[in-house]
N, C-alpha and C positions, 0 to 999 in steps of 0.2 A: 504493500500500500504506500510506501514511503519513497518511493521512485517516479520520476519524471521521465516524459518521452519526446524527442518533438515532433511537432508535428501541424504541417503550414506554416511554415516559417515562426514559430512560436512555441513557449514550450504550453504541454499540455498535462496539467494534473488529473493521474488515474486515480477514479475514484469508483470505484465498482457498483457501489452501495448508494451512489450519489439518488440514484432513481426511483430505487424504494423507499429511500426516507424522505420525499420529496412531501407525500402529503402530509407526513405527519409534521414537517418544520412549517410549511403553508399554515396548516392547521394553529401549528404557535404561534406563530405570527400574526396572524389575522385574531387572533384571541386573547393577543396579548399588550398590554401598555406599556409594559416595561422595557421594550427590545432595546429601544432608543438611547443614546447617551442623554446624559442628562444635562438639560438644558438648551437641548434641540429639541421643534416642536414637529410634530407629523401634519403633513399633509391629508385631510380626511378623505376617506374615499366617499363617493357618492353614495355608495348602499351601507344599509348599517346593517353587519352580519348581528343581528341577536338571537338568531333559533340554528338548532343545527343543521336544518336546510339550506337554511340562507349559508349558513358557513362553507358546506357541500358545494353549493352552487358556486361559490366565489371561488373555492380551490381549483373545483375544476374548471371556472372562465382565465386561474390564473398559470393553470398547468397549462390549459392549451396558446396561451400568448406564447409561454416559454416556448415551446414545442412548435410553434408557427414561424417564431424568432431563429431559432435554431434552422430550420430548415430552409428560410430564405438566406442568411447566411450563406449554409452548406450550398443552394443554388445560386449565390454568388446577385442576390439581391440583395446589396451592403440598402441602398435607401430606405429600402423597405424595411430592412431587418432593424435599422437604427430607430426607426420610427416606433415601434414596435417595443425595443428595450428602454423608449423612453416613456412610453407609457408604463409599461411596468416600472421604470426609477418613479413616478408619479404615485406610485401604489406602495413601491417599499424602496422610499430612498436611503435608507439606511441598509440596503442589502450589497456587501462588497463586489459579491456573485452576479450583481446586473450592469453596475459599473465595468467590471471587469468584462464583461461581455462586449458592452458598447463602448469600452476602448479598443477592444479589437477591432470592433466594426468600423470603427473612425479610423481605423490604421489602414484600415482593407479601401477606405474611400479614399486616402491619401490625405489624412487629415490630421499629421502628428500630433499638431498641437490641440489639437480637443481629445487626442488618444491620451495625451499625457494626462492633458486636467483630470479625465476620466479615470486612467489608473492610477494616479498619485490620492485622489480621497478614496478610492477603493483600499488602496494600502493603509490610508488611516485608520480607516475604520477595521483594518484587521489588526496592525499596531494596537490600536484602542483597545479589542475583543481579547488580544493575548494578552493586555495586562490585567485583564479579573484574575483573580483566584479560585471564580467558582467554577468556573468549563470542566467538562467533563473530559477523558482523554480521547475519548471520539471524536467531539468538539475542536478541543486544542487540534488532533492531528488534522483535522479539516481544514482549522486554520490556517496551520501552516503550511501545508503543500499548497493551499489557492494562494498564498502571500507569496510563496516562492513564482507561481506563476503569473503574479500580478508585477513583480520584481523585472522576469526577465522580458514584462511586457513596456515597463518602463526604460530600460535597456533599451528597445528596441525605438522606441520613440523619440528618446534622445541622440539614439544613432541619426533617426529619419529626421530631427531639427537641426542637425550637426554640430550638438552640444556636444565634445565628445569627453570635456572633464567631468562633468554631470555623468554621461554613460558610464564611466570611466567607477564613479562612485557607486554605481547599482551593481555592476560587477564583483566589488568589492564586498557589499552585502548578498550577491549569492555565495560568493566564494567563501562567507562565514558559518555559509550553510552546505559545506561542498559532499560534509556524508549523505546527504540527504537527498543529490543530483545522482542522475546515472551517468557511467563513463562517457557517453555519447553526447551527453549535455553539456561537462566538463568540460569534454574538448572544444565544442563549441565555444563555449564562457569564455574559455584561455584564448583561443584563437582571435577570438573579438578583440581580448585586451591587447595583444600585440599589435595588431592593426591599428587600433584605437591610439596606442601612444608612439606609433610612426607617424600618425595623422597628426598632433600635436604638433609633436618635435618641428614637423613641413610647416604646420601653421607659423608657427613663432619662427622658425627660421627664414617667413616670406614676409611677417609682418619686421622683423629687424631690417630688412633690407627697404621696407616702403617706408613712405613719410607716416608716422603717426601725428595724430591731431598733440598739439602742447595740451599738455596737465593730466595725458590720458597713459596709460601704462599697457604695456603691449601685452602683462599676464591681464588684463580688464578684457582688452578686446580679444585676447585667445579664447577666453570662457565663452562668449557671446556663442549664440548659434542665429541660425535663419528661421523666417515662416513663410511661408507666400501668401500675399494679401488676394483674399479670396474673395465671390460672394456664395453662400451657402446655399445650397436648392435649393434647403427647406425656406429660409428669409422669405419673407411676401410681404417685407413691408419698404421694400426699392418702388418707388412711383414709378421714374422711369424706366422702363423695359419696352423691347419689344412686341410684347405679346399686350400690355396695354394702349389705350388711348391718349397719344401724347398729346392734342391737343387737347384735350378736357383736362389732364393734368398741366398743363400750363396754363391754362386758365384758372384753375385754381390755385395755382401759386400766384401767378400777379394780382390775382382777386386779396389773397394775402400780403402782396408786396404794394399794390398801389397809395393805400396810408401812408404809408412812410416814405416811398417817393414817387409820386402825381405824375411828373415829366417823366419816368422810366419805365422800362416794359424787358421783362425775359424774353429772349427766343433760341430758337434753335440756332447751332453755328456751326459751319465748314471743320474739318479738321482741323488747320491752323487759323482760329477765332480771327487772325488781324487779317485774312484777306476775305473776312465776309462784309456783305454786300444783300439789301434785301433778295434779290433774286434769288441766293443762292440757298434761299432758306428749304425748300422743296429737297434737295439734297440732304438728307438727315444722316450724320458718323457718330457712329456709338465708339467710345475710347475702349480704351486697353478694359479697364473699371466693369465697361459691359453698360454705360448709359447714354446719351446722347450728349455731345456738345452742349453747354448753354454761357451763352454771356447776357450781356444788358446792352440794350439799346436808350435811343433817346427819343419819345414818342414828340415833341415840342423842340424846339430852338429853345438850348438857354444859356442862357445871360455868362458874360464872362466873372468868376467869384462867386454866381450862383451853387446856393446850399441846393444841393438836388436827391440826399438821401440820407435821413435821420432814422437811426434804430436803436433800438435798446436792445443788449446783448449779454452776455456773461462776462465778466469779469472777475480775474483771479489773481493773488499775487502771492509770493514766498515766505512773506514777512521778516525777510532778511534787510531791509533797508527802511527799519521805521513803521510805527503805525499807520496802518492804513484802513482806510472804510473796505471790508470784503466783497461787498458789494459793489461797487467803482472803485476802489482804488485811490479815490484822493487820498491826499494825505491826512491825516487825525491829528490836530493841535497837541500838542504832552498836555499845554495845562489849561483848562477850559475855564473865559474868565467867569463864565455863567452858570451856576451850577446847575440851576433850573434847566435850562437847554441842553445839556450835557445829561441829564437825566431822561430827555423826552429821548434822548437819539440812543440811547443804552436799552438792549434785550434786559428784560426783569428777571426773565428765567436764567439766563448762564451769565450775565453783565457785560456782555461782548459790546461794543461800538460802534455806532456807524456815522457815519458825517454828515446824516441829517436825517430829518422825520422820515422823509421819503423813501432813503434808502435803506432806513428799518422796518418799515411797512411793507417796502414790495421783496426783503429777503422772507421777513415773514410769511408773507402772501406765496413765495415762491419754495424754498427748500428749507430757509433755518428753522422748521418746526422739526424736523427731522434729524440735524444736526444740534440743536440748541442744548448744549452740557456736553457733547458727546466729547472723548478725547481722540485730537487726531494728532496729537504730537508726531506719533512714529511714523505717520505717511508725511508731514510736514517736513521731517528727520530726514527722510528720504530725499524728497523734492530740492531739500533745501543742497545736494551733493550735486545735482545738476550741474552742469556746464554750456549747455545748450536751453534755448526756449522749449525745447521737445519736453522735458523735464514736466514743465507746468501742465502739461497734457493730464498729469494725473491729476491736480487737482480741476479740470474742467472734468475729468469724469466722476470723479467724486460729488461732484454741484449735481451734473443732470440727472445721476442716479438718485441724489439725495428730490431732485422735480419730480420722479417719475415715480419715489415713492410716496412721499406729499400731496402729487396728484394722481395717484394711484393709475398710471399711464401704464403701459409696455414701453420701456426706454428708448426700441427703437420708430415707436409710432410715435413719437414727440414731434408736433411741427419742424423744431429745431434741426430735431436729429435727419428724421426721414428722406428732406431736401438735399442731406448733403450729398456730395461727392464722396467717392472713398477716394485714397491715396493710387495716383497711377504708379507707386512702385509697385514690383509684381514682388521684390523680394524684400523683408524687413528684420530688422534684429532680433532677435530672440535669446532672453535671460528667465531662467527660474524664479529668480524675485520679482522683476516688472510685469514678466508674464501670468504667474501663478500667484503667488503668495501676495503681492501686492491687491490684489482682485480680492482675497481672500479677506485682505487687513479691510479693505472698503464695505466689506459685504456683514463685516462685525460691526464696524461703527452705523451700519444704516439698520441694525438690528435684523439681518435676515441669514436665512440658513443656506451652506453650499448647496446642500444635498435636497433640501425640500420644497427649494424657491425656485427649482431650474425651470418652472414657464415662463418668469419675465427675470431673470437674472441666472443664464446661465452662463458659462464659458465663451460660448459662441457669440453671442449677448455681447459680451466684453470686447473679445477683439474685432467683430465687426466696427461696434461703437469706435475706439481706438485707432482702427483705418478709418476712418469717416474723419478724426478729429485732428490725425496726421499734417494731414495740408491745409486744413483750415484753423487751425490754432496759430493766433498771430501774437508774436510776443516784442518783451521791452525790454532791452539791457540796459540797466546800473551801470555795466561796463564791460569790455571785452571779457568773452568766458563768463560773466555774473549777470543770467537770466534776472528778472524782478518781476515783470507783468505778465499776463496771460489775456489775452480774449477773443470770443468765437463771436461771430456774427453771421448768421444765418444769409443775410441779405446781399453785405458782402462780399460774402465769399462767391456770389456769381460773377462777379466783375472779373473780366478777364488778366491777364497783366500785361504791358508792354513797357520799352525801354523808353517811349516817347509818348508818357501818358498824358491825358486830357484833363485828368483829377488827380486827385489828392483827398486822403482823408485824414480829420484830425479827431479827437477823443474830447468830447466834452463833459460836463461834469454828469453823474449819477448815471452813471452807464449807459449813454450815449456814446456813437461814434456819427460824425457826421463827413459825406463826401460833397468837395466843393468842386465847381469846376474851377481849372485853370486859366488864366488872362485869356486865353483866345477862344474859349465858349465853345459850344458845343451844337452841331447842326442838327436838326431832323434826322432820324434812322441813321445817324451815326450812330456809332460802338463808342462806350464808355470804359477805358481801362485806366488803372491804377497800378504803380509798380511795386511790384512785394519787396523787393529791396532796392537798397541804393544805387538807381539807374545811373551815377556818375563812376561807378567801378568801372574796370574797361573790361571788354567784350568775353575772354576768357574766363574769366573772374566772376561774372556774369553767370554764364554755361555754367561753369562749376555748383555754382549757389543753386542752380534753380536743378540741376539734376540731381546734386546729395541732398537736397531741402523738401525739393518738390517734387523729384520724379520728373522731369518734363524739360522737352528742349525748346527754348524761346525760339519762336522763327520771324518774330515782329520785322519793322521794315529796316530799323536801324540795324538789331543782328545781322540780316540777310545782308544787307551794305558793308555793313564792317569785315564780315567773315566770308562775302562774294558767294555766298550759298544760299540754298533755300532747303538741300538736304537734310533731313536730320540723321543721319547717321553722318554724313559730311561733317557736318558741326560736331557732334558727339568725337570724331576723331580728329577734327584739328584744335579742340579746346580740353580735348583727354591731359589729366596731370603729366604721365608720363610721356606726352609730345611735344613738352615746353622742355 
């Protein structure tokens, strides 16, 4: 009973006995309140078993998911079969056994990184389970053979993100259990780790010869691994796709955007946004992302200096440079000469600040009823190591999670969210702590459970959200390398960018951003663009920023002049680091 085999690329614990004792553990389980760790709550199911009928009935509706589960699997229907184990996580997410199931499935659809999340709370809750003292030794050895196969499923995961010190470490915990592997497993095990720490060695021997970034250590970025920024099948909350109606969803965006700016209008855009031209609107390109082009137009002539787009947006900052309003971001006086005034703009509940009635009213109104006492030191802790604006991303995920529980939303159905674009990188960095455990530390402070909240707060949940806030997270440095500010703005971020833009936006007080036009004004069904960075860099310098930042190669009219191309791969190779 104490041997492993593999088997599909994975190992597989024999358990003979697995199938007979199936009803009777169902049986406990559906009968029992205790199962649970404590202080995590159950998700209820919709029938209440109270007769031994009804209990009947429910084991075998939940034998047969398993058993339907299993077999699409085995027919190599991963969508189906994931669908399937999530309904069952729904029923017993406290079960390590369904987890571990639909890690594999996620592995089989190419999806390490929800294979990971899946098997690393699968391992806890078996971690958890072998520290009772009261398991039986049936139990125990249950546990530990599925741990060891939940183990070498995390191995394999972290091979598939190319974490390979992470791998490197699961290894190490089979190999503490190596009487308990069979010779054939063994060998495997060992063979990985040799591979695994030539693979190293290459790394760090490719990154000493490239430029690393100042302040950044070459063991930091050796750990890092990859993810590809994906969209999920299952997702149905992307407006734009093909298979719906783009005009009705465009119209209900600018039905939402026209408040805020009167003279402006969304539309559809050409592949490279600066050589569109109303005609060419009929021609619809879906990016890399999988959605359509879209910039903003100008419905009206206007005026030169004209204010043409006021929105109210998230803002966030580090609290590394002084108090500030969490809300906007201004600065917070130290000593208030008023004390009266200084009392109206202070939370009652946790005595937090803000820099005026208004921007205590609408944090209220929006997330701090959900946040109000909570401690977020340790993800601030985090935030605050940053080097880069990317850094602050987490605290904008933390705010919209904190909206979407407050307004008891699906986080990614938030007007906010749903609009956005994802990130056109296809490939993105990938760490244990930003990617897991950091998710983990958010999902305490908002008061919810990994295991029992995965309808609106699962994995997927997360790094969708995360890609979506990649490119549209625009930040403020302090100073070189010291990030300070954070903010998303929905609205803005349609606005295309060029190196010879027609606006400019500036940040006005309480969580406004406003974009003005430039001296020369702005004609009818002209394109409105704004430059994400500092269009006086020169050309190279340029490229660089917008394809490690943005993903994306500028083809505006000045690039194409300066660099004599329109190509983007042309560009991509004459402004590559290693071609200077």
């Amino acid at each position: 009973m104490l041997n492993t085999r593999i088997h599909s690329s994975y190992i597989v614990v024999t358990e003979s006995d697995y199938s007979n004792r199936t009803s009777n553990i169902l049986k406990l389980r559906l009968n029992s309140s205790q199962i649970e760790p404590k202080g995590l709550h159950r998700k209820l199911v919709s029938t209440t078993f109270s007769t031994t009928y009804n209990l009947e009935m429910a084991t075998q509706y939940v034998e047969e998911l398993i058993c339907s589960a299993r077999k699409l699997y085995d027919t190599e229907e991963y969508l189906a079969a994931r669908a399937l184990y999530t309904q069952l996580l729904a029923l017993y997410p406290f079960d390590a056994r369904m987890w571990h199931h639909r890690s594999n499935t996620h592995l089989k659809l190419r999806y390490p990184e929800l294979a990971f999340t899946d098997a690393a709370r699968g391992l806890q809750l078996l971690d958890d389970t072998l520290a009772k003292k009261t398991l039986s030794r049936d139990d125990q050895n249950d546990a530990v053979l599925l741990r060891l196969d939940v183990l070498y499923t995390c191995l394999l995961t972290a091979e598939a993100l190319n974490s390979f010190q992470m791998a490197l470490q699961y290894i190490d915990r089979l190999l503490a259990n190596v009487h308990l592997l069979s010779s054939e497993t063994r060998k495997v095990v060992l063979e990985k780790q040799a591979t695994l720490r030539d693979k190293i060695s290459q790394r760090i021997s490719t990154l000493r010869g490239a430029n690393v970034p100042l302040g950044v250590s070459i063991d930091t970025i050796s750990n890092l691994g990859t993810m590809n920024v994906v969209k999920y099948p299952w997702d149905v909350s992307e407006p734009f796709t093909a298979t719906n109606d783009l005009d009705a969803e465009l119209k209900e965006l600018n039905s939402a955007f026209e408040p805020f700016a009167p003279k402006l209008k969304i539309v559809l855009m050409p592949d490279n946004p600066a050589l569109y031209t109303p005609e060419r609107t009929s021609s619809i390109f879906f990016s890399k992302a999988g959605r359509p082009q879209l910039g903003i137009i100008a419905r009206k002539k206007i005026k030169p200096k004209e204010r043409i787009l006021d929105e109210t947006g998230i803002f966030v900052n580090n609290g590394l440079y002084g108090p500030k309003c969490n809300y906007c971001n201004s600065v917070l006086s130290i000593s208030a000469s008023n004390s009266n005034e200084m009392h109206k703009t202070t939370c009652s509940g946790c005595g937090e600040r803000f820099c005026s009635v208004d921007c205590l009213h609408s944090a209220l109104e929006t997330y701090h009823k959900v946040l109000c006492g909570r401690d977020i030191s340790h993800i601030l802790t985090y935030v605050a190591k940053g080097t880069s604006c990317s850094s602050l991303i987490h605290l904008v995920v933390l705010r919209l999670l904190a909206i979407a529980v407050q307004s008891k939303q699906h986080p990614l159905e938030m007007t906010i969210v749903k609009y956005l674009a994802r990130s056109a990188k296809e490939v993105v960095p990938w760490d244990v702590y930003q990617s897991y455990f950091f998710y983990l530390d958010v999902l305490k402070v908002l008061g919810l459970c990994p295991y029992s909240d995965i309808d609106k707060f699962d994995f997927w949940i997360y790094y969708t959200l995360r890609n979506k806030l990649i490119p549209n997270v625009f930040g403020e440095y302090k100073a070189p390398m010291k990030p300070a500010n954070g903010k998303l703005l929905l609205f803005t971020s349609f606005l295309n960018h060029s190196c010879v833009p027609n606006a400019v936006y500036i940040t006005d007080r309480h969580a406004h951003q406003v974009v003005v036009a430039r001296k020369e004004g702005i004609e009818k069904n002209q394109q409105v663009f704004i430059s994400y960075i500092d269009p006086d860099r020169p050309s190279i310098e340029r490229q660089q920023l917008f394809e490690t930042t943005y993903g994306f190669v500028c083809r505006c009219e000045r690039c194409v002049r300066e660099l004599g191309t329109n190509d983007e791969e042309e560009i991509r190779q004459k402004t590559a680091p290693s071609s200077n």
